[in-house]
DRENGU-590222 format. One line per field, with one value per atom (N, C-alpha, C, O): atom name; x, y, z; residue in one letter. Coordinates in nm, 4 decimals. Layout:
<nodes>
atome CA, ... $
u X, ... $
v Y, ... $
w Z, ... $
residu A, ... $
</nodes>
This chain:
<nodes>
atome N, CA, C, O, N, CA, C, O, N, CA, C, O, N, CA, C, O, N, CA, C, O, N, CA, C, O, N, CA, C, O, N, CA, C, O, N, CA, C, O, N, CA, C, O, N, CA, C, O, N, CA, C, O, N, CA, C, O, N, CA, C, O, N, CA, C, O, N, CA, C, O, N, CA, C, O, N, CA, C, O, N, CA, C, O, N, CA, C, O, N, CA, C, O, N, CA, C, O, N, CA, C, O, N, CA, C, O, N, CA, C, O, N, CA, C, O, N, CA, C, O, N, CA, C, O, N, CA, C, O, N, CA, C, O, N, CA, C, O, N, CA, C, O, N, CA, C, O, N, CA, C, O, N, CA, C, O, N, CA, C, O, N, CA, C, O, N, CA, C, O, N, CA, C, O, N, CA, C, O, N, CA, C, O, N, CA, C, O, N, CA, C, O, N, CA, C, O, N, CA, C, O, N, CA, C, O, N, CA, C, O, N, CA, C, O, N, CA, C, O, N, CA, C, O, N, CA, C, O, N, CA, C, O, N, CA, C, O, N, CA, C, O, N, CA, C, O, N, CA, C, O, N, CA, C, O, N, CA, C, O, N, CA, C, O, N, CA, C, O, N, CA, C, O, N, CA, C, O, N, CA, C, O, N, CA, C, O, N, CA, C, O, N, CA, C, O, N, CA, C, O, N, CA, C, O, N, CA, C, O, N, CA, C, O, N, CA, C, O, N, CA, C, O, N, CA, C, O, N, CA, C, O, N, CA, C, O, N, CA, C, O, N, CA, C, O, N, CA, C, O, N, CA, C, O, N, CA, C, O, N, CA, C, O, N, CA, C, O, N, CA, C, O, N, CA, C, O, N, CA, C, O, N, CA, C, O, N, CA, C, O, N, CA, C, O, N, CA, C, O, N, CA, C, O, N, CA, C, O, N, CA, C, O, N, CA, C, O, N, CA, C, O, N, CA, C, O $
u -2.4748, -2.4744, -2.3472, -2.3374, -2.2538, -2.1673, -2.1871, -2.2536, -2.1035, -2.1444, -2.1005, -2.1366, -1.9630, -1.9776, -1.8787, -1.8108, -1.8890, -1.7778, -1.7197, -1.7826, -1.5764, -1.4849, -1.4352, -1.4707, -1.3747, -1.2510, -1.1112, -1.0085, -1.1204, -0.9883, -0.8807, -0.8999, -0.7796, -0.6269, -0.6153, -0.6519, -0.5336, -0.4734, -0.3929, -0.3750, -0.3039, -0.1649, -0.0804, 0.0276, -0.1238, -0.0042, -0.0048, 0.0823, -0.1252, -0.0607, 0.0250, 0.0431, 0.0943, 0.2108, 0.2049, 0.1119, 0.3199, 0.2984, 0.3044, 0.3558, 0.2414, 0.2198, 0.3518, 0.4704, 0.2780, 0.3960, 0.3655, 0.2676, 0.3970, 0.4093, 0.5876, 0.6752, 0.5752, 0.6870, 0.6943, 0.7994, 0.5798, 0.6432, 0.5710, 0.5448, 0.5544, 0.4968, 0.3427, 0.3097, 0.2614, 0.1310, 0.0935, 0.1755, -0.0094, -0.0711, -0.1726, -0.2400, -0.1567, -0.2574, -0.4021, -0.4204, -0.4948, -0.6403, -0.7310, -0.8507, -0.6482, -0.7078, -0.5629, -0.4487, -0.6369, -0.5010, -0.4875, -0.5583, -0.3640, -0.3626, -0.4977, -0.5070, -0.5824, -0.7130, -0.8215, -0.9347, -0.7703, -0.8829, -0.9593, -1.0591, -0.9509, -1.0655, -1.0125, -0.9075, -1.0875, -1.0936, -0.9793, -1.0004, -0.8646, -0.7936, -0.9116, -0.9783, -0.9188, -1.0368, -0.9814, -1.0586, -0.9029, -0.8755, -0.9283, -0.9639, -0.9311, -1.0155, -0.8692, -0.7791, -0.8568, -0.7770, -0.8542, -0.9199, -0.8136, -0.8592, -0.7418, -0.6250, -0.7758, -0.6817, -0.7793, -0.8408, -0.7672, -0.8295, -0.9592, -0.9900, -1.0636, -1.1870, -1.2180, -1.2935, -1.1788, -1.1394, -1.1238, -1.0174, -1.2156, -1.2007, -1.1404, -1.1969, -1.0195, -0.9887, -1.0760, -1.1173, -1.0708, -1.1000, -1.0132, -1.0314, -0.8838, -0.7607, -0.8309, -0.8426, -0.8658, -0.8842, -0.7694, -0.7210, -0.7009, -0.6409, -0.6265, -0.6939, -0.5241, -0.5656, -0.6759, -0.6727, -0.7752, -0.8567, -0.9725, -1.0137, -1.0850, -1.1543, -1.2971, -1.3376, -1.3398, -1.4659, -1.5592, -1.5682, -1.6454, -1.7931, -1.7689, -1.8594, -1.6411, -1.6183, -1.6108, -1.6667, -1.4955, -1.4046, -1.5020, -1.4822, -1.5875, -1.6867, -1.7926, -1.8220, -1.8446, -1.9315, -1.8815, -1.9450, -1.7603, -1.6558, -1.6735, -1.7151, -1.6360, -1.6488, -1.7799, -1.7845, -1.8912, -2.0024, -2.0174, -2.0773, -1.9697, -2.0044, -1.9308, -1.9578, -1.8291, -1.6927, -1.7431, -1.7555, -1.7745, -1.8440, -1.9890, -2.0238, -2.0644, -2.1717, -2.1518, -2.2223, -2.0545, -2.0271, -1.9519, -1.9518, -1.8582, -1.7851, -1.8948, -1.8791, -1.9959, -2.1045, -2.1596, -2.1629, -2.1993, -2.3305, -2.2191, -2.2637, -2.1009, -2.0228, -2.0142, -1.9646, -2.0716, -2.1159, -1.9374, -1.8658, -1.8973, -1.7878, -1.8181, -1.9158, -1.7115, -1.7687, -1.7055, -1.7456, -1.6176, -1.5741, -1.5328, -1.4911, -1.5121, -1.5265, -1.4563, -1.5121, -1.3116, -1.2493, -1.2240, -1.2221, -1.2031, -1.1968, -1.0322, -0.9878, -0.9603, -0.8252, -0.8164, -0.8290, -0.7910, -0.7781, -0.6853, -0.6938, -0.5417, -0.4393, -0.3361, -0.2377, -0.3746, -0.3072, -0.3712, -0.2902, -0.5188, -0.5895, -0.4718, -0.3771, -0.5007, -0.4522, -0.5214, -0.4767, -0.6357, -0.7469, -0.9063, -0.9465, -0.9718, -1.1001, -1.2628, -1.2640, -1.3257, -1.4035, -1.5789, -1.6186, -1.6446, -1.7818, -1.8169, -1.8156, -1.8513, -1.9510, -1.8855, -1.9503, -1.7355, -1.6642, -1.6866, -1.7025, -1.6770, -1.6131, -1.8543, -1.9083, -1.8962, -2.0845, -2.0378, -2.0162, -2.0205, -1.9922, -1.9634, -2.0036, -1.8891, -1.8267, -1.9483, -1.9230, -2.0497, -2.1975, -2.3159, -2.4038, -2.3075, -2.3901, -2.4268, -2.3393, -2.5348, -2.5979, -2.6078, -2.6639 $
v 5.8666, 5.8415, 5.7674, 5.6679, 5.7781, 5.6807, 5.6115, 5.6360, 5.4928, 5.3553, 5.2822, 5.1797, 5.4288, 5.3968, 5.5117, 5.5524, 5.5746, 5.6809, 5.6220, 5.5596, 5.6251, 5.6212, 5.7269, 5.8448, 5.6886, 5.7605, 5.7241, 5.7327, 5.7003, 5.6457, 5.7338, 5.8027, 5.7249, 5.8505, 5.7529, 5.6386, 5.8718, 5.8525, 5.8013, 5.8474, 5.7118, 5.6743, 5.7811, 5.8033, 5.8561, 5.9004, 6.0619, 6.1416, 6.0944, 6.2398, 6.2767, 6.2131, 6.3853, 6.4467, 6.5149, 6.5871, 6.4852, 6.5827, 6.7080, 6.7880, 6.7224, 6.8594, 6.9591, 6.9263, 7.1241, 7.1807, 7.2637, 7.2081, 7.3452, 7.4228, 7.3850, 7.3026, 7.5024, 7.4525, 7.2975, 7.2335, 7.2515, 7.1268, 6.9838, 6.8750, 7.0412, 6.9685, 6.9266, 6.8606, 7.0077, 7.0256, 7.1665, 7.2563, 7.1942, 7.3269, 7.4004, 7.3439, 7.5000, 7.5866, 7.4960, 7.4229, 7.5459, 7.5107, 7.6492, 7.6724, 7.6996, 7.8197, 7.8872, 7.9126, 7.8993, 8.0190, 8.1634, 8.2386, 8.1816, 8.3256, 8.4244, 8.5198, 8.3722, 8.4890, 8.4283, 8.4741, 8.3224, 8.2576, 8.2135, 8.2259, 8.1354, 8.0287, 7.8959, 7.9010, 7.7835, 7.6579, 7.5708, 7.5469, 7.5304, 7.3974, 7.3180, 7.2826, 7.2982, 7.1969, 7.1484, 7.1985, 7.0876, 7.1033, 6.9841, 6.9114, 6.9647, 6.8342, 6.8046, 6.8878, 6.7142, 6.6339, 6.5036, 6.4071, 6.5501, 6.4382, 6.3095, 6.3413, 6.1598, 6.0959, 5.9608, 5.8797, 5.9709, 5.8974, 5.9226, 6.0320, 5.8202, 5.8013, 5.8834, 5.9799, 5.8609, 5.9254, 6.0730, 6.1332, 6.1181, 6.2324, 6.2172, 6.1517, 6.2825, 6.2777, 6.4465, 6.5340, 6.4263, 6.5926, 6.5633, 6.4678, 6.6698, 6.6450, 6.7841, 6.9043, 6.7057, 6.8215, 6.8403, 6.7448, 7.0269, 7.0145, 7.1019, 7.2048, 7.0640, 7.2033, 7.0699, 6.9532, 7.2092, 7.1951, 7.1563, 7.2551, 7.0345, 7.0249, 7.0720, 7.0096, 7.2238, 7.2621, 7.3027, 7.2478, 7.3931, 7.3893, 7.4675, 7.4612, 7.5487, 7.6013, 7.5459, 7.5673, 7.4403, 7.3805, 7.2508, 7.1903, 7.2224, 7.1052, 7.1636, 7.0869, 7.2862, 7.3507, 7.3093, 7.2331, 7.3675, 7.3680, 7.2324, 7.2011, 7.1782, 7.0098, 6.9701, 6.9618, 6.9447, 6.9409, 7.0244, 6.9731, 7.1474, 7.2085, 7.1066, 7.0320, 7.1427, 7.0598, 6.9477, 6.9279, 6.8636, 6.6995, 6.7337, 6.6439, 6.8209, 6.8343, 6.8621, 6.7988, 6.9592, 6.9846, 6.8889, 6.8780, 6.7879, 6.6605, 6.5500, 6.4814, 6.5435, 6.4356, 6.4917, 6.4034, 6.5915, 6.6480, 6.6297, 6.6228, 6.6259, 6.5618, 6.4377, 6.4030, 6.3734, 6.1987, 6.1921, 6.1912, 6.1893, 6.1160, 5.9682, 5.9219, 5.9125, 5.7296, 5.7142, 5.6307, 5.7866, 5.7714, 5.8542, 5.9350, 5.8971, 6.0144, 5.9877, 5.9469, 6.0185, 5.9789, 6.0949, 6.2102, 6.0679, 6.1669, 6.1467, 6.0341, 6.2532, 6.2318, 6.3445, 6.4659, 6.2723, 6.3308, 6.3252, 6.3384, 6.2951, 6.2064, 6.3961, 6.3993, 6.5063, 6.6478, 6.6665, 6.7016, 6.6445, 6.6814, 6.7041, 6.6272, 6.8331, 6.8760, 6.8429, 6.7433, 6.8895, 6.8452, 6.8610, 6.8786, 6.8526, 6.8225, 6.8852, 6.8528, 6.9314, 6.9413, 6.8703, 6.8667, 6.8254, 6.7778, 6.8479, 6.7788, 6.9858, 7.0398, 6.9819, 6.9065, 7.0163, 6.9945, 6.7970, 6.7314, 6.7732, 6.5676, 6.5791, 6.5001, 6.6245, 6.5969, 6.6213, 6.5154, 6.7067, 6.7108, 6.5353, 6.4787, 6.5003, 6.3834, 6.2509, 6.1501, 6.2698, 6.2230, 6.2165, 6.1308, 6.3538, 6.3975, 6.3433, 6.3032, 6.3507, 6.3159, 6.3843, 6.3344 $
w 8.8561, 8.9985, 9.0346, 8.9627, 9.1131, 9.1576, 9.2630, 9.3636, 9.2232, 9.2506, 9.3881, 9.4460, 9.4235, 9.5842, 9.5822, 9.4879, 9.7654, 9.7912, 9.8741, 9.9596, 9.8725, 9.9856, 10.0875, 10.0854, 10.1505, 10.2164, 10.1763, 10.2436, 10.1071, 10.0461, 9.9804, 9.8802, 10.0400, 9.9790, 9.8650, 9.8378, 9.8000, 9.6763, 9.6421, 9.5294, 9.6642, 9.6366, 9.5860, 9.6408, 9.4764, 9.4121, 9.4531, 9.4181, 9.5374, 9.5872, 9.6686, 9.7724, 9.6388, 9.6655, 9.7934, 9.8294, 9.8667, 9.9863, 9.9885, 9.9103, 10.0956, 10.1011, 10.1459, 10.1466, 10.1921, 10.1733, 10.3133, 10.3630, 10.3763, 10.4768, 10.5747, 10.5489, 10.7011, 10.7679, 10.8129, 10.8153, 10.8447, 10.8830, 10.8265, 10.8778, 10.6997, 10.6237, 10.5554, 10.4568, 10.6712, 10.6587, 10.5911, 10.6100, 10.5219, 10.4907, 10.6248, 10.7109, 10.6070, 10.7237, 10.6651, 10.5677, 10.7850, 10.6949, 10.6450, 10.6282, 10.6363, 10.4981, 10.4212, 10.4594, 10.2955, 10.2390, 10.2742, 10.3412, 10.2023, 10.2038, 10.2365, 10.3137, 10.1604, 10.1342, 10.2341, 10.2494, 10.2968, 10.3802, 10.3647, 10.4357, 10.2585, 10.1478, 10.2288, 10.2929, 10.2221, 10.2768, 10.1828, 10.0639, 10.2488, 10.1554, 10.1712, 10.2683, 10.0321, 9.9525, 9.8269, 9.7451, 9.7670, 9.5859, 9.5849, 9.6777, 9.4208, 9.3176, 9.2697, 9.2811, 9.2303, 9.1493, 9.0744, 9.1136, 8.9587, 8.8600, 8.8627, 8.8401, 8.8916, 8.8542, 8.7984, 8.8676, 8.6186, 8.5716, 8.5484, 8.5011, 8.5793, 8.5915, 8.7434, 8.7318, 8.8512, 8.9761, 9.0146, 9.0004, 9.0553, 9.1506, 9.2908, 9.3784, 9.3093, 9.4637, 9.4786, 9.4025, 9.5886, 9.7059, 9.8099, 9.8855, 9.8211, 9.9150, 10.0262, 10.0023, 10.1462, 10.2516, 10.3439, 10.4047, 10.3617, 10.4082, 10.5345, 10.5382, 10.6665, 10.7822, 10.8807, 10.9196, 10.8798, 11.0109, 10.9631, 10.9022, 10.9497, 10.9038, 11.0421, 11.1402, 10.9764, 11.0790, 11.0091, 10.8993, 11.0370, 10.9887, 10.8509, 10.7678, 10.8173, 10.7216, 10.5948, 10.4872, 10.6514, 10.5671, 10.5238, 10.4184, 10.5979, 10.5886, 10.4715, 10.3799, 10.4737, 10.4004, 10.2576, 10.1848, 10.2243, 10.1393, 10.0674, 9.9558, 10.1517, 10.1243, 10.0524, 9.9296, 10.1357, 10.0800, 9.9541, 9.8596, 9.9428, 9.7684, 9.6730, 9.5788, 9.7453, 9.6315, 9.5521, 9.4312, 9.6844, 9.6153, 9.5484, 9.4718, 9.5563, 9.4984, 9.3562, 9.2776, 9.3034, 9.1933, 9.1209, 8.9983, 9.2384, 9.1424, 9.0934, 8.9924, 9.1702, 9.1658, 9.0424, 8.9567, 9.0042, 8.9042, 8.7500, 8.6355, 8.7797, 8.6404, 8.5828, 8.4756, 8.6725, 8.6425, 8.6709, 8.5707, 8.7563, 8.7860, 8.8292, 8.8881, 8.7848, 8.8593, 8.9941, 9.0751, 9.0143, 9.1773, 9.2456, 9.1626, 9.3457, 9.4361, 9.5667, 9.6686, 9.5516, 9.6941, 9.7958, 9.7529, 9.9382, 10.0053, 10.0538, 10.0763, 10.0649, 10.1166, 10.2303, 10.2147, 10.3510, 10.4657, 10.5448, 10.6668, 10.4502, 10.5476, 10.5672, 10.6411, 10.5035, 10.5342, 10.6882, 10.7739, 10.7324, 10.8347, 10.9582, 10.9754, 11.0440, 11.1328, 11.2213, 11.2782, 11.2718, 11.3239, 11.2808, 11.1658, 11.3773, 11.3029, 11.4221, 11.5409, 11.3891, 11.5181, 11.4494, 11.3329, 11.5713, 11.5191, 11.3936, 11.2917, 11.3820, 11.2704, 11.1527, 11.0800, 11.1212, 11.0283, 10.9845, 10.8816, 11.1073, 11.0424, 11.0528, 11.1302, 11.0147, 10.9916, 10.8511, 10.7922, 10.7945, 10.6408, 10.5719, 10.4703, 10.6680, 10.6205, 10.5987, 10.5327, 10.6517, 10.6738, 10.6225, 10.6313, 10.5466, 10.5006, 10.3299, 10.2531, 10.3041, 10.1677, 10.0542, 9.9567 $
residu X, X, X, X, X, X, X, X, X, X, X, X, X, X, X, X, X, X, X, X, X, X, X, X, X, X, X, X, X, X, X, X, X, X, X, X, X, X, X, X, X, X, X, X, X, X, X, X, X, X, X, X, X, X, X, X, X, X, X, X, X, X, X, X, X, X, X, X, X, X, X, X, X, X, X, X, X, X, X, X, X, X, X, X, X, X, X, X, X, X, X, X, X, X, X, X, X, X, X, X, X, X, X, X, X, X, X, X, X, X, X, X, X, X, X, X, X, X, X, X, X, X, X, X, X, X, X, X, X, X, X, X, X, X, X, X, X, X, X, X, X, X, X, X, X, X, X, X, X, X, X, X, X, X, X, X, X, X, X, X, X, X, X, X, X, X, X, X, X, X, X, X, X, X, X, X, X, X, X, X, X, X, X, X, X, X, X, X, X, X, X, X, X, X, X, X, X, X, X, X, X, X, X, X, X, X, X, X, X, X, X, X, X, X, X, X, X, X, X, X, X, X, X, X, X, X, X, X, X, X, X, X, X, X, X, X, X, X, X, X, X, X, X, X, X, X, X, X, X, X, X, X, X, X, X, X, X, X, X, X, X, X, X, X, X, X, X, X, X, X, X, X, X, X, X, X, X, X, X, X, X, X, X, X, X, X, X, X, X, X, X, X, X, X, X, X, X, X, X, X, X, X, X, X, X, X, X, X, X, X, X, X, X, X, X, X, X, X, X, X, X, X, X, X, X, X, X, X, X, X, X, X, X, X, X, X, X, X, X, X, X, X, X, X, X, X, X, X, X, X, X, X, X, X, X, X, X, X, X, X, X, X, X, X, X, X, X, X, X, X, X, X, X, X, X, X, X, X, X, X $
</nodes>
């Protein structure tokens, strides 16, 4: 079980990439920017783009599958976010 979740960025992730520095909020194939990064003991989840009911879904799997690894910590990084609409920032809420 971990012992607390944040919202907390990463220090050491790297910026991102697009024209003006941000990523779209889907790729090429139209899958949700969502990635894991391991740093340490530490799971980040870097969300990137548009956080909506998609990308929120996404989210919620993501952390479900980082949680069931007995990770001890679980950060959320939201500092790529373009924007955001209700359905998407409820993910952020949820249990």
């Amino acid at each position: 079980m971990l012992g607390q979740m944040t919202a907390a960025a990463s220090p050491t992730r790297p910026p991102s990439g697009g024209p003006d520095g941000r990523n779209a909020s889907r790729d090429e194939q139209g899958a949700p920017n969502v990635t894991v990064q391991q740093e340490g003991t530490t799971v980040v989840i870097v969300v990137e783009g548009n956080l909506d009911n998609t990308t929120g879904e996404a989210l919620l799997s993501t952390a479900s599958s980082v949680v069931g690894t007995g990770t001890t910590r679980l950060d959320i990084d939201l500092r790529a976010l373009d924007d955001f609409n209700d359905e998407g920032a409820s993910a952020l809420l949820a249990s």
